[in-house]
C-alpha positions in Angstrom: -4.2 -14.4 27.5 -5.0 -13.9 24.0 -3.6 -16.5 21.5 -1.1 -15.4 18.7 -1.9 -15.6 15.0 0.0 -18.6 13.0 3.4 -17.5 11.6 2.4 -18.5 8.3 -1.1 -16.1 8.7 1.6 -13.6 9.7 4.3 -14.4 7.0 0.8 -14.2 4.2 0.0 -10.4 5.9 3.9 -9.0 5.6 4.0 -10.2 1.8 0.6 -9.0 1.1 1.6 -5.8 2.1 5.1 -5.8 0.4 3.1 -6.6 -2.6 0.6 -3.6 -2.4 4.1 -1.5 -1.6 5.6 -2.4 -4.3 2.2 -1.9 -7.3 2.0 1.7 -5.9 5.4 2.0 -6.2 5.4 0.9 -10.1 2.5 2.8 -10.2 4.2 6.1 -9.0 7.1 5.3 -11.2 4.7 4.7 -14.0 2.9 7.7 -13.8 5.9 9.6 -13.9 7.3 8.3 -17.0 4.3 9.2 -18.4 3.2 12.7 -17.9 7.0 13.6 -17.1 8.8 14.7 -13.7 9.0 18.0 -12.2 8.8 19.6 -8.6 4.7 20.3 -9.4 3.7 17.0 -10.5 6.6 14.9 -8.3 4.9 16.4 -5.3 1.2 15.2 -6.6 2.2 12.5 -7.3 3.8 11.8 -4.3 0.8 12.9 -2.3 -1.6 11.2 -4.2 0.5 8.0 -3.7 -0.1 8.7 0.0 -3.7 9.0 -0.2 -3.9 5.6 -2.6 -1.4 3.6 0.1 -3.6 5.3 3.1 -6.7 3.7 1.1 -5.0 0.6 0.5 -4.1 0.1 3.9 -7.3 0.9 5.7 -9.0 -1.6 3.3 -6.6 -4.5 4.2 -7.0 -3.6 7.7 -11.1 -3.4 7.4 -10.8 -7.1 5.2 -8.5 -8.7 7.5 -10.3 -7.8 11.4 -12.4 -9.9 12.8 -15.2 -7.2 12.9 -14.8 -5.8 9.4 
């Protein structure tokens, strides 16, 4: 049977991610108030926001695996 990680390594990992949430989220909203909102550019940006949080995410999960 394989052991379970420590709460607190698991606690660390939930508010690391809540934390990279919430920067692309500001980031988003940023961006918006800054070249304006419409159905174009809210749709960019929205997809772009995808691909950042899809980067973000695969570089968290490459950093925190055992084999990297």
């Amino acid at each position: 049977m394989t052991p379970s990680p420590a709460l607190a390594a698991v606690f660390g990992d939930v508010l690391l991610c809540l934390g990279a949430g919430l920067m692309l989220g500001a980031l988003r909203d940023a961006a918006g108030l800054a070249l304006g909102d419409g159905r174009g550019r809210c749709f960019c940006w929205d997809v772009l926001t995808f691909i950042l949080a899809a980067f973000v995410l695969c570089g968290f999960a490459a950093g925190a695996s055992g084999s990297g």
